[in-house]
N, C-alpha and C positions, 0 to 999 in steps of 0.2 A: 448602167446606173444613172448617167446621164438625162437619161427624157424622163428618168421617174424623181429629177432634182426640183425642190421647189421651185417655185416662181416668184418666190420675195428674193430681192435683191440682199447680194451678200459678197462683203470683199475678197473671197478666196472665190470667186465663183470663177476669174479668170487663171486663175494662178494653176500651172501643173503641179506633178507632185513633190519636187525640186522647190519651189517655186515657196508652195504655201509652206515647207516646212520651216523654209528658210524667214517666212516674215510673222512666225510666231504665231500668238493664240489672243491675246487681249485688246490689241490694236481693234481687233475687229466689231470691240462693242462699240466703239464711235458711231459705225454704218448701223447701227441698230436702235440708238439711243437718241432722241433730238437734245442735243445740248451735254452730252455726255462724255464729248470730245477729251475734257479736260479730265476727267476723272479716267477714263481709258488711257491716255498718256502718263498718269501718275500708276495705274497699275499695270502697266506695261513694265515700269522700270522692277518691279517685283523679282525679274526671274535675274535679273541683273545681281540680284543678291543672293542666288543661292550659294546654302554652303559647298565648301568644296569636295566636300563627299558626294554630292549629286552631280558634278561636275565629271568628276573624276570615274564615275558609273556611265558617263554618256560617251566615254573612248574607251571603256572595257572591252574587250572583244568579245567579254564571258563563251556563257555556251549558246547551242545557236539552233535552240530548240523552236518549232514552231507555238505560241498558245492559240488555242482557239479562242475565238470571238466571238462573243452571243450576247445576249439581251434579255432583262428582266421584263416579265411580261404585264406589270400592271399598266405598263404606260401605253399598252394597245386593250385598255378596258373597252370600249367600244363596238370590240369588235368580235365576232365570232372566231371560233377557235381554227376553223379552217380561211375563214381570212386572215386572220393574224400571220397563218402559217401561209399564207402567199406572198405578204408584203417583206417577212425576214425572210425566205427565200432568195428573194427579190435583189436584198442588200447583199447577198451570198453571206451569210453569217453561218456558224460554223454549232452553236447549241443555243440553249434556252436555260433561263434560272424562271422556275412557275412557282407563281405566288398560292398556297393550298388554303388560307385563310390568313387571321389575324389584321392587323393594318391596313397591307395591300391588296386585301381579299380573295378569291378564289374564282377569278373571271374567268379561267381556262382549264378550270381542274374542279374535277364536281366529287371533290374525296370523300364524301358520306357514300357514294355508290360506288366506289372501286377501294377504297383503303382494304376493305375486307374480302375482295372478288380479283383473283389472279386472271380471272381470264377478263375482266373490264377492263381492269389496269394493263393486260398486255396489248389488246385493243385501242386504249388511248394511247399509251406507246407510241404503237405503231404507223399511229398519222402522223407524227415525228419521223419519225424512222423513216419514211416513206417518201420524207421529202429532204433525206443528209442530214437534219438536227436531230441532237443530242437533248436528250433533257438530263440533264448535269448536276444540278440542284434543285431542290423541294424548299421552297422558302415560305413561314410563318412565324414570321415578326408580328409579334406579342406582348401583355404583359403580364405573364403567369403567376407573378406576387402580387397585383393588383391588389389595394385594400380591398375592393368591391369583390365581393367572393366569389357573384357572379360571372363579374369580368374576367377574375381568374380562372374558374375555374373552365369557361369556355377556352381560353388562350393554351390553356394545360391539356385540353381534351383534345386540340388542332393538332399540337405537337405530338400527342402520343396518336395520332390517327396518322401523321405523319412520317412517323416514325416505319409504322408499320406500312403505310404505300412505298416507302422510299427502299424496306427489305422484299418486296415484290419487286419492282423493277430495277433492282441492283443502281439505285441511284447514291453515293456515298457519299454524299453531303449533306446537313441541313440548316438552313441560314435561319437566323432570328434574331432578337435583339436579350439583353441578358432582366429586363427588368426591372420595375422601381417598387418597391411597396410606401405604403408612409410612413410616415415618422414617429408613431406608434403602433399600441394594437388597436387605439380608438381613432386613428385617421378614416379617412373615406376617401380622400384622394393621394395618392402619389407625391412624392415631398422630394425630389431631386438633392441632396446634401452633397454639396464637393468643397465647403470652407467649414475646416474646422473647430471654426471660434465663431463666436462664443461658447463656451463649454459643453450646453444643451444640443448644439450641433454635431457636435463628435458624439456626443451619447447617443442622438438619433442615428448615425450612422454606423457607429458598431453592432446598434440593437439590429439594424436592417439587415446588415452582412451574417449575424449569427443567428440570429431566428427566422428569418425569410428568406435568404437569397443564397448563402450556401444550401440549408437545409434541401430547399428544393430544387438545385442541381444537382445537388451527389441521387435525390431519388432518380432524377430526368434522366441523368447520365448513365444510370443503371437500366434502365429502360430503353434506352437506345444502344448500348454495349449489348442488352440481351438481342436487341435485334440485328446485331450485326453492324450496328450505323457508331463508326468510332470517332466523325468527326459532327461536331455542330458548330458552324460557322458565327460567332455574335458582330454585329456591327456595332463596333464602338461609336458609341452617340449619345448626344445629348439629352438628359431628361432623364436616360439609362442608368444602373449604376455602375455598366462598363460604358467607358466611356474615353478610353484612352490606351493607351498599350499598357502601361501600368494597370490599372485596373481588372485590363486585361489578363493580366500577370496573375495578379495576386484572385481571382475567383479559380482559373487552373490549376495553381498551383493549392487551393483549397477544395477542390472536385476530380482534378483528373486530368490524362492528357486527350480525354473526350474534347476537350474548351479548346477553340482555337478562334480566328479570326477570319471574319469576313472584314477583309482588307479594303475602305471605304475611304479614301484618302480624301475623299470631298467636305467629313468632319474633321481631319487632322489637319488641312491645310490652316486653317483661323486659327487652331489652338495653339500655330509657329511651327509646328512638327515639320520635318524634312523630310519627305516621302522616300527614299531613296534606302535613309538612316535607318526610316520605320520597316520598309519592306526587308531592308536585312538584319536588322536586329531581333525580329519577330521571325524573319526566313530562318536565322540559324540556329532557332527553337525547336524549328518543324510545326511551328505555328499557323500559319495562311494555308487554310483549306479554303478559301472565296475570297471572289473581288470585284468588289462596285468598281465602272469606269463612271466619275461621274466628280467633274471639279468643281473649282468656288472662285469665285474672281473676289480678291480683297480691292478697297479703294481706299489706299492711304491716306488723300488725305480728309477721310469719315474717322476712318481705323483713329487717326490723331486727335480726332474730335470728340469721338464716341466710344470708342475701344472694340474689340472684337466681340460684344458680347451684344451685335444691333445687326441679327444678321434679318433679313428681310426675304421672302417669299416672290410680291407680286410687282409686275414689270412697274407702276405705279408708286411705289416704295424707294426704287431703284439709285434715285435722286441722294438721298437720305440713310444708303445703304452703307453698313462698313463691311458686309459681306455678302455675298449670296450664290445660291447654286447655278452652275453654267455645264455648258454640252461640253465634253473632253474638247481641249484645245480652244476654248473660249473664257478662261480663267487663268489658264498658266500657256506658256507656248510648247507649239509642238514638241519641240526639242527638250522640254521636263518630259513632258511626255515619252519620248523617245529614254531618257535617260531611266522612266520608271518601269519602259515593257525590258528594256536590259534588266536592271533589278531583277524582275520575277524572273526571266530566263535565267540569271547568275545563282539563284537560290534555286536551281530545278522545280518553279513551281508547278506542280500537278494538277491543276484548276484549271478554269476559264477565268476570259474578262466580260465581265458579265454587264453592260450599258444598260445604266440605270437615267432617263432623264426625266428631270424635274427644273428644267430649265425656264424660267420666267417668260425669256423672246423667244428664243426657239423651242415653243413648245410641243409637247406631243414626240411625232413619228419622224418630223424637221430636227428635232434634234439629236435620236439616233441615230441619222441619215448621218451627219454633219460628226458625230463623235465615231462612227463607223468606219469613215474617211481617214480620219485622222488615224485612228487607230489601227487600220489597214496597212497607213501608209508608211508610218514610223517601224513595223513590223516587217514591212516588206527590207525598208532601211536598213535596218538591223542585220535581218537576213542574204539583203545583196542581192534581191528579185528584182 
């Protein structure tokens, strides 16, 4: 893995794996930021305040199961489905979560010609197969309540084609987001409602929950029980009307125990959530069928200025940021880290971690590289390799 390591300079580049576990995850936006030194040292002191449940999870001995490690594939859009499958190879990664439409498109998976063809679908299979990866999950994240009929009705059609690739090649997950509609029946776009005052606001959000967003899970849900597929992964996110474990809560417990979580702690971290708290309060549901590896560096003192609700996208931003997405181990340190792959072994999670990056500096295939390490290493940790 070495000679296939970037060539931009990076502060763990000397450090063994002792070494970098030991000097954490945030320190290391200084080497990446001109001038950003100072905000890197205020969110370094972060993991200094975790609660003591996350603490107290990083000397569990739990159980000492291996998970495997893979990668979401829209971040190798680029690239052809047999390259892609060279470079994860490469990292020794262990499966793949394929994006089949929706959002993150369908760069590696062409489901209008194999959703309904067993013998295409066991054919793209088996160029996985063929090289030790798993394909684990079927991901389209969507939004099926869409006001726009259109928009729905495409996002609805992903999922039930997905539905059915996923009962061909015995894949028993399907990740997606749970959906917004708007704030009437006469909207056109999307209305996000999570403060329930002034009054007309809770009315738009009960109306959404009772006539859009239950209604068409319990159908979805039925269509994916008939296919055999009992788990559908939502990432709780923003914009979503799940969008929190709570929310989470309450569409399952009005659909079914089809609803479960794709465990994306890169939205939880801003909202104050304790990763630790969330994977076992959610684990002793039987809740997390999937998991984003994919963190958020806060910068306190923006968070102070601005509040968490400034989170920022592009490296340009950064300055000005009170949140934003980072490669695992460049947002929280290793050692959350560590203390979150125990979490999932302590709940026998039956998934993957699935490396999602959308990291602003390390972008692309640099940052799966770099949250792969990490993720490796703390696993090994755990285990005693």
């Amino acid at each position: 893995m070495s000679s296939r390591r970037p060539k931009d300079s990076d502060s763990s580049a000397g450090l063994d794996r002792r070494q970098f576990l030991a000097t954490g995850g945030t320190g290391l936006l200084a080497a990446a930021i001109p001038g950003a030194s100072k905000l890197a040292e205020a969110a370094g002191t972060l993991d200094t305040r975790l609660p003591a449940a996350s603490l107290s999870a990083q000397a569990s001995p739990g159980a000492k199961k291996k998970i495997p490690i893979g990668v979401f594939d829209p971040v190798y859009a680029k690239l052809s489905l047999d390259e892609m499958l060279d470079r994860v190879t490469a990292l020794g990664l262990e499966a793949m979560e394929i994006g089949t439409g929706g959002y993150p498109g369908a760069n590696h998976c062409p489901l209008d010609e194999i959703y309904n063809d067993s013998g295409k679908a066991k054919a793209w299979v088996k160029k996985f197969e063929d090289r030790g990866i798993r394909v684990a999950t079927l991901s389209c994240h969507g939004n099926p309540v869409h006001p726009d009929a259109k928009h729905a009705a495409k996002d609805a059609e992903t999922f039930r084609k997905t539905v059915q690739l996923a009962e061909r090649i015995d894949v028993k997950v399907i990740v997606g987001f749970s959906g917004c509609p708007g704030g009437s029946p006469t909207d056109t776009q999307p209305n996000w409602v999570t403060y329930r005052w002034p009054e007309e606001y809770d009315q738009m959000l009960q109306w959404q929950w009772k006539e859009k967003v239950i209604p068409y899970w319990k159908e979805a849900a039925k269509f994916a029980r008939d296919h055999g597929i009992h788990r559908l992964a939502f990432e709780m996110h923003p914009n979503f009307v799940v969008y929190n474990p709570r929310t989470l809560l309450r569409l399952r417990e009005a659909v079914g125990e089809e609803i479960g979580a794709n465990c994306d702690l890169s939205h939880l971290f801003w909202q104050g959530c304790d990763p630790v708290e969330v994977i076992r309060f959610l684990g002793k549901q039987g809740m997390i069928y999937h998991a984003h590896m994919k963190d958020t560096v806060l910068y306190p003192e923006n968070v102070a200025k601005y509040g968490v609700l400034n989170f920022v996208f592009e490296k340009a931003d950064l300055p000005h940021a009170s949140a934003a997405f980072r490669a695992v181990g460049y947002g929280h340190s290793a050692s959350t880290w560590k203390a979150v792959m125990q979490a999932y072994m302590d709940i026998d999670y039956q998934g993957i971690l699935s490396i999602e990056n959308e990291d602003p500096i390390l972008s692309g295939e640099v940052g799966v590289e770099r949250a792969a390490y990490v993720l490796k290493n703390v696993r090994d940790e755990i285990l005693g390799a």
